[in-house]
C-alpha distance (Angstrom), angle and dihedral (degrees) to the residues before:
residue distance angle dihedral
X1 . . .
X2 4.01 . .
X3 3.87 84.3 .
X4 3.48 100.7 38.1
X5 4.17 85.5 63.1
X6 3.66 87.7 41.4
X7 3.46 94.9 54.8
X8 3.71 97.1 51.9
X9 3.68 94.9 53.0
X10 3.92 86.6 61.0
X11 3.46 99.3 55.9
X12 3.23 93.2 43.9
X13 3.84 99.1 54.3
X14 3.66 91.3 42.8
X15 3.42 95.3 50.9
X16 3.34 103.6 42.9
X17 3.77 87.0 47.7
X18 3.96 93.5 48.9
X19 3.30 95.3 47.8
X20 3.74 98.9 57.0
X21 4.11 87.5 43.2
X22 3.47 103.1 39.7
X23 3.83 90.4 40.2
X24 3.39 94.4 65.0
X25 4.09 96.1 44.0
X26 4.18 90.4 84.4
X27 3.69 85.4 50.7
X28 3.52 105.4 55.6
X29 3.95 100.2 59.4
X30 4.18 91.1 49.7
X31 3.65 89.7 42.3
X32 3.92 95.9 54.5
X33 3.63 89.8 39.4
X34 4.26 82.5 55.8
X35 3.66 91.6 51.0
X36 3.41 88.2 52.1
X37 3.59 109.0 -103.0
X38 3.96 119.9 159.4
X39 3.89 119.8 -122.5
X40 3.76 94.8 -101.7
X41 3.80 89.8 50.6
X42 4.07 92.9 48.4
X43 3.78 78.6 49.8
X44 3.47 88.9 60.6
X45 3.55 104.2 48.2
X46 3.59 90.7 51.0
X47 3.72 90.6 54.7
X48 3.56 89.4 54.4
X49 3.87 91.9 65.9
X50 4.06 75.6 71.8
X51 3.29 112.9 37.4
X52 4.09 104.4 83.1
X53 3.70 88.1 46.7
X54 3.49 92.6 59.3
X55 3.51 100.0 58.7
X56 4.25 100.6 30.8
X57 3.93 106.1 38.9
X58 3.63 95.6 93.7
X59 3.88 95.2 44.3
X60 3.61 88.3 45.6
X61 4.08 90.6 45.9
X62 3.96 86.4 56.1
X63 3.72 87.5 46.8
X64 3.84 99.8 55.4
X65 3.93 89.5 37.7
X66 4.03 82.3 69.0
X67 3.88 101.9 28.8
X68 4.28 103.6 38.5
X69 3.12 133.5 -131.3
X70 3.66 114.1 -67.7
X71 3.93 111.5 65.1
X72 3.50 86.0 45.9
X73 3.53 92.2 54.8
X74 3.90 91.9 47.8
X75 3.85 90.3 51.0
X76 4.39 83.2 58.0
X77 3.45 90.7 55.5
X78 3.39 95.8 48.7
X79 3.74 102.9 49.6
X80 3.65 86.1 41.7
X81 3.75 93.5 64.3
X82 3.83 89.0 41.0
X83 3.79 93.9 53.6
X84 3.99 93.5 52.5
X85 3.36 95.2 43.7
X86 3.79 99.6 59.6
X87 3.47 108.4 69.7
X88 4.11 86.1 60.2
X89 3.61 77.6 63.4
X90 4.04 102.7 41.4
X91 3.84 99.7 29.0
X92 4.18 84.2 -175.4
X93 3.72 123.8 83.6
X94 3.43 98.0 -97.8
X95 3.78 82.5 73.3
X96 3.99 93.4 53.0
X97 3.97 85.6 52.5
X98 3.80 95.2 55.4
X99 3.58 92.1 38.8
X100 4.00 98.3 51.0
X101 4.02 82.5 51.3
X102 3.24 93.8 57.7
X103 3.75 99.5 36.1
X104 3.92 92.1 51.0
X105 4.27 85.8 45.4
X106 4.59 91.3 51.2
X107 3.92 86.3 42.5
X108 3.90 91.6 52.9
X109 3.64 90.1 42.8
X110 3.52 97.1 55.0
X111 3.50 113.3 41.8
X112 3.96 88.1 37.6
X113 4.35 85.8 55.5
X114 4.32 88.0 34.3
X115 4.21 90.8 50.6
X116 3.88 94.6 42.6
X117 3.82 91.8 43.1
X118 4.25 86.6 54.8
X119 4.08 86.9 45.0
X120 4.49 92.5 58.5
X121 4.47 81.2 68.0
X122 3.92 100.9 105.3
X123 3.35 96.4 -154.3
X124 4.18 112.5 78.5
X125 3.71 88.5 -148.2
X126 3.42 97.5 53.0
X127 4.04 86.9 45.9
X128 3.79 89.3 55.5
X129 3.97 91.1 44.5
X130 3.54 88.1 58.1
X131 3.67 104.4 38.1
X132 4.11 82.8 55.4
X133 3.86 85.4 52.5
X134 4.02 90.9 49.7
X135 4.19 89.5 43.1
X136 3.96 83.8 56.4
X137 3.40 100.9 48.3
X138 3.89 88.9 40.1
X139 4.05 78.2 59.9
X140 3.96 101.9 37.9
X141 4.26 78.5 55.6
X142 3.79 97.0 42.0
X143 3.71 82.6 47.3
X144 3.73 102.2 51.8
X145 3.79 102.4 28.6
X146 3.86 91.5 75.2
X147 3.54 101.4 34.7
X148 3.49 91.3 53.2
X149 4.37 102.6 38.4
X150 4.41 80.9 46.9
X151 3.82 87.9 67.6
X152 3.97 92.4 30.5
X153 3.92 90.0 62.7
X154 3.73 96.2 43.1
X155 3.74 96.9 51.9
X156 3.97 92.9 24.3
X157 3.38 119.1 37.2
X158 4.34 128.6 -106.1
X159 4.05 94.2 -85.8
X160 3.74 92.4 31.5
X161 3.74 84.6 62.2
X162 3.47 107.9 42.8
X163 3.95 86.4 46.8
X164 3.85 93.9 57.8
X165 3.67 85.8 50.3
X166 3.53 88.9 47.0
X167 4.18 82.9 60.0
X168 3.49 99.1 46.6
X169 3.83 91.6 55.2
X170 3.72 86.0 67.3
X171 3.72 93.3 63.1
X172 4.14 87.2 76.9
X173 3.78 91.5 70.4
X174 3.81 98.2 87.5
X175 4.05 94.3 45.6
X176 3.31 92.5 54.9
X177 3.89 98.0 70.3
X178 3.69 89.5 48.1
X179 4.13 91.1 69.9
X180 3.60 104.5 115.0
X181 4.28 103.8 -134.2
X182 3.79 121.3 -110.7
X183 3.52 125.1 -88.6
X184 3.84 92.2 -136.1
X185 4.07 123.7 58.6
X186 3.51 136.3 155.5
X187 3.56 122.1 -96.9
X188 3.98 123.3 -132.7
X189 3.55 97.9 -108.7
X190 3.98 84.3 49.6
X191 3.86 91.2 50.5
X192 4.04 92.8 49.3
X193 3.64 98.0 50.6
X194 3.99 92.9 45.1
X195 4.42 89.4 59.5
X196 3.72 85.3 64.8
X197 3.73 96.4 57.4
X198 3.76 119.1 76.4
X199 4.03 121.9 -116.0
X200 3.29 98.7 -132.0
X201 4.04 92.4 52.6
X202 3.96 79.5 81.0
X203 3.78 92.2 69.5
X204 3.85 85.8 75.2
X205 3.66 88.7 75.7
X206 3.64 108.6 102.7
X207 3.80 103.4 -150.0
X208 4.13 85.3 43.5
X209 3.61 91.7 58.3
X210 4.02 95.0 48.4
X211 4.18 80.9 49.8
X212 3.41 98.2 55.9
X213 3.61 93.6 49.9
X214 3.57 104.8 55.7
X215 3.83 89.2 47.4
X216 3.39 90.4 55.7
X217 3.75 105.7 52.2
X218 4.01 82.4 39.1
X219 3.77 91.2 53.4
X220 3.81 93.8 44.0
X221 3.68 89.9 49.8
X222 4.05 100.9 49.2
X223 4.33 85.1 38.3
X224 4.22 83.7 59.2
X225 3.26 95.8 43.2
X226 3.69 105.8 52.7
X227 3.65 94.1 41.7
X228 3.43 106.8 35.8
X229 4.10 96.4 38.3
X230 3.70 97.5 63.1
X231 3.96 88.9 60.0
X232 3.53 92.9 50.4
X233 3.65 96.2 46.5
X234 4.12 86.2 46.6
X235 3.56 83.5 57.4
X236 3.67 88.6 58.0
X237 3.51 98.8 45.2
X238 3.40 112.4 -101.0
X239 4.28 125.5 139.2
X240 3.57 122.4 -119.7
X241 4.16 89.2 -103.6
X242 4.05 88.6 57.0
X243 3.88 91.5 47.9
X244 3.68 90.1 41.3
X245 3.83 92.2 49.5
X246 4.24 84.0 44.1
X247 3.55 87.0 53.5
X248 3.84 106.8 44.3
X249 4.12 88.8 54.7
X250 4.06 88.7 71.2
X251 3.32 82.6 53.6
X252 3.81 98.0 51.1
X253 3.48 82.2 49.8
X254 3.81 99.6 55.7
X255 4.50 77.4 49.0
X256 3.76 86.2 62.7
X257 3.82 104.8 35.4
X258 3.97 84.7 63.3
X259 2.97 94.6 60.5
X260 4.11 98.5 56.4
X261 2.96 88.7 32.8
X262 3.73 91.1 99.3
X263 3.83 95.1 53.1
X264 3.47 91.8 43.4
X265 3.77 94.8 61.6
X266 3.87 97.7 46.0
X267 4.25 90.8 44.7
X268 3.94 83.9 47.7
X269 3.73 140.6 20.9
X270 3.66 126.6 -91.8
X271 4.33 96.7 -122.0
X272 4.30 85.5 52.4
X273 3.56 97.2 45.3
X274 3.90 94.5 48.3
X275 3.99 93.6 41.6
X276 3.83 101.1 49.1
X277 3.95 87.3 44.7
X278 3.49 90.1 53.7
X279 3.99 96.7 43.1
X280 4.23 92.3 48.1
X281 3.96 82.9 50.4
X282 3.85 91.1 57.9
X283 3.85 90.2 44.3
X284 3.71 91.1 45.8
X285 4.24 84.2 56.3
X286 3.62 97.9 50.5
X287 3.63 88.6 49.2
X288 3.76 102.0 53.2
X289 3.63 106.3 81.1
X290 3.37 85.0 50.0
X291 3.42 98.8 76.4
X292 4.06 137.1 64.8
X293 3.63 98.6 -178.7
X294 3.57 112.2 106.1
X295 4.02 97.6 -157.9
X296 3.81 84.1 54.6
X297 3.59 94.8 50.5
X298 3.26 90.1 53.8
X299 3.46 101.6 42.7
X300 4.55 85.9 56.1
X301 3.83 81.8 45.7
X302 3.58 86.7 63.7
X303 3.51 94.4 44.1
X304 3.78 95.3 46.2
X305 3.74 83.4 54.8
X306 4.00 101.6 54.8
X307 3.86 78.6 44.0
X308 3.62 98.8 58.6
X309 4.07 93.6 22.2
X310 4.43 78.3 78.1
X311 3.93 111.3 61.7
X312 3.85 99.9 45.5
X313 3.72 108.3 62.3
X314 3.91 86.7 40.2
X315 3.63 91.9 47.6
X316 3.90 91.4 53.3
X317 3.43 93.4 39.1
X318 4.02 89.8 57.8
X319 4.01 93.8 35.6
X320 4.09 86.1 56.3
X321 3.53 90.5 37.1
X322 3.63 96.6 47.1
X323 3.96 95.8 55.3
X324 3.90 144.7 96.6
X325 4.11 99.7 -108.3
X326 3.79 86.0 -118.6
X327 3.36 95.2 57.5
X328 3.17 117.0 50.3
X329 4.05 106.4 104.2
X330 4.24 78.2 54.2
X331 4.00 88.3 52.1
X332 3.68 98.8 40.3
X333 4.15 86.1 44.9
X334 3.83 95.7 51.7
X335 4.22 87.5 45.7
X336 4.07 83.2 50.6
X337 3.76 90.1 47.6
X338 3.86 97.9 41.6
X339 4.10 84.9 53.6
X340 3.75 101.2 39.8
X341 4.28 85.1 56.3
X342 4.21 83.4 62.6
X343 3.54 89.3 48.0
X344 3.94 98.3 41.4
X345 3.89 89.2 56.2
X346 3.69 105.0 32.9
X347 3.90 102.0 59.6
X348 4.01 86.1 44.7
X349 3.80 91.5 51.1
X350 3.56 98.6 34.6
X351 4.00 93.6 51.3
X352 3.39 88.7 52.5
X353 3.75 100.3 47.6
X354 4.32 82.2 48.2
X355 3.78 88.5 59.3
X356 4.07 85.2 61.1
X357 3.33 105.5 22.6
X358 4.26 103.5 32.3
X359 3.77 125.2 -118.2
X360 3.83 95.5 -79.8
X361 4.21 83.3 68.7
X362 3.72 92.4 61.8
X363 3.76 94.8 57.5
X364 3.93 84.5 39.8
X365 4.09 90.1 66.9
X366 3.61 101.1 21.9
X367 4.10 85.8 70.8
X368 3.58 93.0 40.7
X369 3.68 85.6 55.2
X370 3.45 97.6 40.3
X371 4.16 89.1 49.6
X372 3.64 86.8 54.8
X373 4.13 89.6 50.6
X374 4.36 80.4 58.2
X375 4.06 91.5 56.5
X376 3.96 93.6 43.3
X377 3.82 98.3 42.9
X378 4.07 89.6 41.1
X379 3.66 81.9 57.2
X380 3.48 100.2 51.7
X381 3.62 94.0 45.0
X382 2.88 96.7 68.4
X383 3.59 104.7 50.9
């Protein structure tokens, strides 16, 4: 029963918090682009998202390895509010800067506190059990968010939106005190001899090295994808609910995917499953601004989503896995890191190759990319 309750509170803090933050991801993109921003610029802000991560998840993973779970997790919530509600505030771009900063910054904070907080359960199938809870709720959020802000902003307004999301983000303080703490922490002496060994000496385990690389072509892909879709589809004509609605089935699809995911893995191994996922997500990318029809943009939304839905919760489950108990925050913070650097650099470089090139050429080498990702992490998955 004790994990029955537990498991509740999980999803609903993550999805609660995903919705708000991953509901207003579609937004920001189309929203710069309204107040005038150029491609590289929009580029820019949506590198942003990534840019504090990239520099403070390991310090941060030491810090929650010491301090648990739950302050840290209180701290996400509230910079998450914070950084929604400020472009209500500073409707210019300067606003959308700040905010993505401190978006990217409450998102970190969060999951980094949530995944560490699933990795102090003793028992590895317990760990799983509730990583596949948190995958779910990261999809029940991923799935609602956009849905929801795509209607928001046509009947609302751009700030109005984001603000309301800003509000609802609130509504995860109260779960948070219900999580039931870990059975497994580290003790002092653990914590004192782990600050003398260097983060990056954990890259010389094997299975940590395959993990980090499927999370970071999956990452990069689903990053892309919500911000660089809803310009494309603008192009095309679509309103923010339709590209909201577009949007939210790839996330019902990453629902489902968990779900067989299970069967999947014992009918097939673990090095196919994650390389022809990735490879049908790369095709699915070059394909996109191909198409016009909005039924069949959803319907390779959907697809994308199953695609993607795959490597995450397996490459959690093997980073936590993978790691020295009293290290895990550290572990999970230098994964973070590794895959905000990808998606520092990409949006910058990929914005800037769209102001030459259009937005149809950044789904063009974003799924050649991502196809090469399927080769290399095939390889290594086998190892």
């Amino acid at each position: 029963m004790k994990r029955n309750t537990n498991k509740i509170w999980i999803m609903i803090c993550t999805s609660l918090f995903m919705f708000s933050l991953v509901g207003s991801r579609p937004l920001i993109p189309v929203y710069s682009s309204f107040l005038g921003a150029t491609n590289f610029q929009i580029g820019l802000i949506i590198a942003l998202f990534s840019l504090m991560p990239l520099f403070i998840a390991v310090p941060f993973g030491k810090i929650i390895d010491k301090l648990g779970s739950k302050i840290p997790l209180i701290l996400a919530v509230m910079l998450g509010s914070i950084s929604l509600i400020i472009p209500y505030f500073f409707n210019a771009l300067t606003g959308l800067y700040i905010s993505q900063i401190l978006a990217g910054l409450a998102q970190l904070i969060f999951v980094l506190a949530m995944q560490t907080y699933l990795g102090e359960f003793s028992k590895s199938k317990l760990r799983d059990y509730y990583i596949a809870i948190f995958s779910i709720g990261v999809a029940i959020g991923s799935f609602a968010g956009p849905l929801a802000s795509g209607f928001l902003t046509d009947s609302a307004g751009y700030s109005n939106a984001l603000a309301i999301l800003g509000i609802v983000i609130i509504s995860t303080f109260p779960f948070i005190f219900f999580l039931k703490q870990g059975k497994e922490r580290a003790s002092q002496k653990e914590k004192v001899q782990v600050e003398k060994k260097k983060s990056f000496d954990l890259l010389f385990i094997s299975d940590l090295r395959k993990a980090f690389l499927v999370s970071a072509v999956v990452l990069l892909a689903k990053d892309i994808y919500l911000a660089f879709f809803p310009l494309i589809a603008m192009d095309k004509g679509m309103s923010a609910s339709v590209i909201g609605f577009i949007i939210s089935l790839n996330a019902i699809a990453g629902i489902a995917i968990r779900v067989l995911l299970p069967h999947l893995i014992k009918k097939y191994s673990r090095s196919i499953v994650i390389a022809y996922s990735i490879m049908s997500a790369g095709i699915i990318f070059i394909l996109t601004p191909l198409l016009s029809n909005v039924f069949l943009l959803g319907f390779f939304s959907f697809i994308l989503g199953l695609s993607l839905g795959i490597g995450q919760p397996l490459s959690i489950s093997i980073t936590i896995n993978s790691l020295p108990k009293e290290r895990v925050g550290e572990g999970l913070g230098l994964r973070l890191s590794i895959n905000k650097m990808t998606q520092v650099l990409m949006p910058v470089l990929l914005g800037g190759i769209s102001a030459v090139g259009g937005m149809a050429s950044v789904f063009y080498i974003s799924g050649l990319l991502i196809m090469m990702g399927s080769f290399n992490s095939k390889k290594k998955t086998e190892d």
